[in-house]
C-alpha positions in Angstrom: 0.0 0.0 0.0 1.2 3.5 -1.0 0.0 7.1 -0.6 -1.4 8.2 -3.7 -3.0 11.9 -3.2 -3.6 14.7 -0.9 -6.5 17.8 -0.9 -5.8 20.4 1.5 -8.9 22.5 2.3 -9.0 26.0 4.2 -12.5 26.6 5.1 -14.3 30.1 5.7 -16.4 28.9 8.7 -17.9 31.6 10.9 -15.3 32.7 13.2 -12.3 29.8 12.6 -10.6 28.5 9.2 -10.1 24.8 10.0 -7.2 23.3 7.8 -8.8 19.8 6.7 -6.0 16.9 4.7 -7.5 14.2 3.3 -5.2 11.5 2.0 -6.1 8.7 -0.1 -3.6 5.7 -0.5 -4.1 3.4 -3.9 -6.4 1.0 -1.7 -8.8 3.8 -1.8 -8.1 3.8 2.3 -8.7 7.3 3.4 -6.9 9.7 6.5 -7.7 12.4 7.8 -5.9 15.2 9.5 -6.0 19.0 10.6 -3.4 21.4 11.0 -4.9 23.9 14.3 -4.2 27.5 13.2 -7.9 27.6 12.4 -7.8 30.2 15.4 -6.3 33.9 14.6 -3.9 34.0 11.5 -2.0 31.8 9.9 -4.4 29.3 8.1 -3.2 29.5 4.6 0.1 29.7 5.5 -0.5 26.2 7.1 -2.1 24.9 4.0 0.9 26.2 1.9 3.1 24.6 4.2 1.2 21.3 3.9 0.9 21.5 0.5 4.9 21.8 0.8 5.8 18.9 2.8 3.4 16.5 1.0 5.3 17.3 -2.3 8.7 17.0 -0.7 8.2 13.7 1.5 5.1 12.0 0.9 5.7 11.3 -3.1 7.2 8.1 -4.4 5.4 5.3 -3.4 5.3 6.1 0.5 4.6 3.5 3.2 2.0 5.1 5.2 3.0 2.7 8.0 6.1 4.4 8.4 4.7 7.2 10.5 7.8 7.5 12.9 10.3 7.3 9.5 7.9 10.0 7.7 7.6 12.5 10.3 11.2 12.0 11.5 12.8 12.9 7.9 10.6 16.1 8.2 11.7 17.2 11.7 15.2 16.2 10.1 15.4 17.7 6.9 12.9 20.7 6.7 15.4 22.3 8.6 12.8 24.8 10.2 11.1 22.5 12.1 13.3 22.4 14.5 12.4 25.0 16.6 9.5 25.9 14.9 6.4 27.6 15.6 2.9 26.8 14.4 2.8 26.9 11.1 5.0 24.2 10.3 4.6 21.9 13.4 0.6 22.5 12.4 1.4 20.9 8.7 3.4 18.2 10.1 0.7 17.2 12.9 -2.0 16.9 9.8 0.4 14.6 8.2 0.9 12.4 11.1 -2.6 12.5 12.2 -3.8 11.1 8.9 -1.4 8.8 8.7 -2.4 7.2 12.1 -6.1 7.4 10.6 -5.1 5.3 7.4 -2.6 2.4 9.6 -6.2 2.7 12.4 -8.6 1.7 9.2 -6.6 -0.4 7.4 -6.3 -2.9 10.3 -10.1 -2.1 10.9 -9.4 -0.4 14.8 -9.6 2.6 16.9 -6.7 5.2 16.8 -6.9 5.0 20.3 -5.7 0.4 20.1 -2.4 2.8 18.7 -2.0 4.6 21.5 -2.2 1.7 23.7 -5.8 1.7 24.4 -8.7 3.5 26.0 -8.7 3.7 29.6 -12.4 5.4 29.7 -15.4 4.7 28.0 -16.6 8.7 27.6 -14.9 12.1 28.7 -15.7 14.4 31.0 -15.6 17.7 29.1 -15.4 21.2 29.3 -17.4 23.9 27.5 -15.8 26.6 25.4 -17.0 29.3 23.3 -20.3 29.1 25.2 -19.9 33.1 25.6 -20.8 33.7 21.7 -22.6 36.7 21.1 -22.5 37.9 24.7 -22.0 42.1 24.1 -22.4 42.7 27.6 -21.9 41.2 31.5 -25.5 40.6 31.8 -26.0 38.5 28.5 -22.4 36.7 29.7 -24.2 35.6 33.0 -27.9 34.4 30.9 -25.1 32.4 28.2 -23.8 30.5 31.5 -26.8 29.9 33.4 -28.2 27.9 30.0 -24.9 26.1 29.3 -25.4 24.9 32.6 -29.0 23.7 32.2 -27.5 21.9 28.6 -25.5 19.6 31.2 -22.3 21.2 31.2 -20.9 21.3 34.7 -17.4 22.7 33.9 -17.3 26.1 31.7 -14.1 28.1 30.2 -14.0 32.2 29.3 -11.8 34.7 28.8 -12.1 37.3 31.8 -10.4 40.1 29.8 -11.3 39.5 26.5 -13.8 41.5 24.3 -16.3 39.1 22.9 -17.3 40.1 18.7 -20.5 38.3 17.5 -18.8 36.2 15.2 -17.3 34.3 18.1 -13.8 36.0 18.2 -12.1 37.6 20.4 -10.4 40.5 20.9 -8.2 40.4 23.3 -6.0 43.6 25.5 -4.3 45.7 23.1 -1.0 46.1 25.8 0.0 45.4 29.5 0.4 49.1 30.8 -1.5 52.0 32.7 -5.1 51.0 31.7 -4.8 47.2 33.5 -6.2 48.3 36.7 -9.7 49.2 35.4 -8.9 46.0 33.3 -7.8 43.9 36.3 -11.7 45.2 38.2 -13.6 44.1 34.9 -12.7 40.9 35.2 -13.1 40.2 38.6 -16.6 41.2 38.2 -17.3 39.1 36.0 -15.5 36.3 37.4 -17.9 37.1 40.3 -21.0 37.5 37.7 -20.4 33.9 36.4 -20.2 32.4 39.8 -23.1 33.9 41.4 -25.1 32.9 37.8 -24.2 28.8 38.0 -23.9 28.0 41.3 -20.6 26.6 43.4 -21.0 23.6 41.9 -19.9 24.2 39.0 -16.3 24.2 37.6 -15.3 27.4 36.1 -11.7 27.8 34.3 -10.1 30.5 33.4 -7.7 31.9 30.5 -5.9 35.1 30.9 -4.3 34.7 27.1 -1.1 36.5 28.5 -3.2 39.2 28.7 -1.8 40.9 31.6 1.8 41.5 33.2 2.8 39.3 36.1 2.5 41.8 39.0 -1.6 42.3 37.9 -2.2 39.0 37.3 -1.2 37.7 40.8 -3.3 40.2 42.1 -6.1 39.3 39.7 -5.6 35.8 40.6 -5.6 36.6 44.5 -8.8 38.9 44.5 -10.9 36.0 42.6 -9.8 32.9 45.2 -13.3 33.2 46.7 -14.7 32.1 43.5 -13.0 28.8 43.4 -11.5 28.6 39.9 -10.0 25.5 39.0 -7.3 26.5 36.7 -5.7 29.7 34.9 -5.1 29.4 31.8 -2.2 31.0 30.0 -1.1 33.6 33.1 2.0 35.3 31.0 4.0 34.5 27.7 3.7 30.8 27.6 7.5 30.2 26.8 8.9 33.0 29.5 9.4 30.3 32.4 10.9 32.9 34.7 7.0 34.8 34.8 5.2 31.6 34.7 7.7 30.4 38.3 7.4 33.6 39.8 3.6 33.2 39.1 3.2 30.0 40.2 4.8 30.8 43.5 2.2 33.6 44.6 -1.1 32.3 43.4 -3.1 28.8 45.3 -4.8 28.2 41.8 -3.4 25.5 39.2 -2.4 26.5 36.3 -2.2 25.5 32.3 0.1 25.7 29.7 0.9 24.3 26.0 -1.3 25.7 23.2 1.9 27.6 21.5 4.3 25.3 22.5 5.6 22.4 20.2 7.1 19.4 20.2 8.5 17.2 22.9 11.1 19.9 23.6 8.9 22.5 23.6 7.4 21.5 26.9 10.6 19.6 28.2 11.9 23.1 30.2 8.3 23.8 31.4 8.3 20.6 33.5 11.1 20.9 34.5 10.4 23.8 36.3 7.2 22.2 38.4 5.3 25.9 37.7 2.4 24.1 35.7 -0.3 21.6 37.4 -2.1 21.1 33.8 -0.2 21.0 30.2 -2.8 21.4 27.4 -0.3 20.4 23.6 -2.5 21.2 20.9 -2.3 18.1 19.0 -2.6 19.6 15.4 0.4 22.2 15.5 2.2 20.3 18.3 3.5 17.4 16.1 0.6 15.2 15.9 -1.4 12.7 18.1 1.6 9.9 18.6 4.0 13.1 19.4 1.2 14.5 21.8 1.4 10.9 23.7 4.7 11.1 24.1 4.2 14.8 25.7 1.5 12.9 27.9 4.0 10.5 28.8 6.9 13.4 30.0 4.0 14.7 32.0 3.1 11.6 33.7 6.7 11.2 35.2 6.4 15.0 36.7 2.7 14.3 38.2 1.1 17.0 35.8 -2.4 16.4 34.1 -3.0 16.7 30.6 -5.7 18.4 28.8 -5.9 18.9 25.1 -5.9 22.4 23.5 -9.1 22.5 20.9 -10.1 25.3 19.0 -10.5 24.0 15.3 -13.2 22.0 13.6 -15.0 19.2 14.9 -12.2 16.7 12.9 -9.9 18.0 16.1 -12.6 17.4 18.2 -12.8 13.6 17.3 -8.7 13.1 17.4 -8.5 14.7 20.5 -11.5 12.4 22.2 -9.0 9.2 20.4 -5.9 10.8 22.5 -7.9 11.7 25.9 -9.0 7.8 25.6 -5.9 6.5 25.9 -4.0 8.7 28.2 -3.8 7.9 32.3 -2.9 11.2 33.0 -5.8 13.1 31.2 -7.7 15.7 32.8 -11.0 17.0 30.9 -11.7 17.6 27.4 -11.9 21.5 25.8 -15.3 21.7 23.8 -16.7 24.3 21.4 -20.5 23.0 21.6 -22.1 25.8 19.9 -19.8 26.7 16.8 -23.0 26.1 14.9 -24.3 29.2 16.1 -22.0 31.8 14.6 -22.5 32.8 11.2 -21.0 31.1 8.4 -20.4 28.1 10.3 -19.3 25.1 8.2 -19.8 21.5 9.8 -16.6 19.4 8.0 -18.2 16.1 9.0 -21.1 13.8 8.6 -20.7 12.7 12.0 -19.5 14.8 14.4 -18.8 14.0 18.3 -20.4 17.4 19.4 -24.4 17.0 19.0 -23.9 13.5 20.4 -22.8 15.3 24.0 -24.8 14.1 27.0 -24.8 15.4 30.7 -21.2 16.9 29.9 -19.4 14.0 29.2 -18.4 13.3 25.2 -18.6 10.0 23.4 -15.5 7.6 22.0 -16.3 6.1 18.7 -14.9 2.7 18.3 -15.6 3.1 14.5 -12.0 2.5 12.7 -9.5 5.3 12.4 -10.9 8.5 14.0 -14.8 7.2 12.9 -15.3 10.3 11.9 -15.8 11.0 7.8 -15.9 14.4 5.9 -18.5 16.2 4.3 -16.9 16.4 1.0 -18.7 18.0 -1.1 -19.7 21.1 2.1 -15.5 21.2 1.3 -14.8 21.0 -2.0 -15.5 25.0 -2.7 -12.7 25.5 0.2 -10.0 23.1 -2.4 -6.7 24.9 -1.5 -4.2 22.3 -3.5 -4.6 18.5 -4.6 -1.2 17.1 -5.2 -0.4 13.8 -6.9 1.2 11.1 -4.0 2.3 8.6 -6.9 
């Protein structure tokens, strides 16, 4: 069996641009995979970057089997992947998720039977992006109280942030004089969301860096009443010394590892013991086997892991097939509501999201990822098809 073509697809879907790869091998076997810079910019340059790396190392009767061999000559000889950012550690993760997909169906199992086997039957799961639409505090507070009374008993927001209709975000423009009046809105509406669902529900937190140290401890010490479980993202997620001296002056846990990559990438971080939670985005991190491998670092230090998730529903599905097999997972992030922002595109038939029940998500046991695409909803968003044989 050999790989015999790719389609890379950037779709225009509401307020994300998910980078979908589909390859085909000349069994007419089928992977998928999804590079995460669907968030912010950066999507085409992903797909331009796949669209790259297929060319260079996936043409001439490739052994998809050879996953380890593939993504090893990439890491090796792109050069810029070592030590690279996003774009091309999110083209090499759709590569090695897809190839996982194809070995998964062509011996007819799970992805997760790869990663050495599910340890849970469903996943207890967060909400995210539950806060679309909300232009004010008071609509924030009615958006939580009805996530809640969907089943969710854990729910995510951005404290600081601006939320736009579409979904995004806009987050603080700069960490100077204006963060005290800052540093008060958020705490009220910390408080807001609180007082709205109830203490028995979990709320997390993610300051997107958007604050300097000093005002984020005090942030982080004026909201202990309101029992948050972790804080997301308290300063630049690769400056270690801010993240210590953090760490040291605030009782709540706290998580790291969207925008870091690789095995190396999150090597230092534990190292350091600043971090309860590590969250590697498994499509710009290096994939799903290099996000177990992550898992596994994290095991030996104690520290939980939670997968970053802010793409399609396809990163939704390999994410649930990682969480499955890992001891050390924690909870599963969750857009349930993407379909409500305008211009949303649903990439799959099947998709784990609407099958959600009393906050916990399902794990197919379909082959591969058990997830299949909506082709033709994709095939206006065609970036490149490129010949494998």
């Amino acid at each position: 069996m050999f790989l015999r073509s790719a389609h890379i697809h950037v779709i225009e879907s509401g307020g994300i641009r998910p980078v979908i790869l589909r390859i085909e091998t000349d069994e007419g076997i089928v992977g998928l995979g999804e590079a995460a810079v669907a968030y912010g910019v950066g999507a085409r340059a992903a797909a331009a970057m796949l669209q790259e790396l297929a060319e260079r190392f996936l043409k001439g009767k490739i052994d998809p089997f050879r996953t380890e061999a593939i993504t090893t000559a990439i890491r090796d000889f792109s050069f810029w992947a070592k030590g690279g950012g996003a774009i091309l550690n999110g083209a090499l993760s759709a590569i090695e998720q897809a190839l996982f997909d194809i070995k998964a169906r062509s011996l007819n199992v799970p992805v997760y039977e790869l990663l050495g086997g599910r340890l849970r039957d469903d996943l207890r799961t967060y909400a995210n992006g539950w806060y679309f639409g909300c232009a004010s505090d008071l609509a924030l507070r009615i958006a939580a109280e009805k996530t809640v009374a969907d089943g969710y008993d854990s729910l995510k927001f951005y404290p600081f942030a601006t939320i736009l209709r579409d979904g995004r975000l806009r987050h603080p423009a700069h960490r100077g004089a204006g963060d005290r009046d800052l540093v008060g809105r958020g705490i009220a509406r910390v408080a807001a969301v609180r007082e709205a669902v109830g203490p028995a529900v979990e709320l997390m937190l993610d300051l997107s860096a958007g604050l300097n140290p000093a005002d984020t401890i005090r942030f982080c010490h004026a909201i202990e009443r309101y029992d948050v479980a972790f804080i997301e993202e308290p300063t630049e997620p690769d400056d270690l010394g801010a993240l210590t001296l953090i760490s040291n002056r605030i009782s709540q846990s706290i998580a790291v590892g969207e925008r870091l990559y690789g095995r190396q990438g999150f090597r230092d971080l534990l190292e350091s013991r600043s971090v309860a939670i590590i969250q590697p985005d498994l499509g710009n991190t290096g994939g799903i086997w290099e996000g177990r491998k992550i898992a596994a670092m994290a095991e030996t230090y104690g520290v939980k892991v939670q997968p970053h998730i802010c793409a399609s529903s396809l990163s939704t599905a390999i994410g649930a097939h990682f969480s499955a097999a890992v001891p050390n997972f924690y909870v599963q992030e969750h857009f349930p509501y993407w379909d409500r922002t305008p211009g949303h595109v649903e990439v799959l038939k099947n998709p784990l999201e609407p099958r959600v029940t009393k906050g916990r998500l399902p794990i197919d046991d379909a082959p591969g990822y058990g997830v299949e695409l909506h082709q033709d909803r994709l095939a206006p968003f065609l970036y490149a098809a490129v010949d494998l044989s």
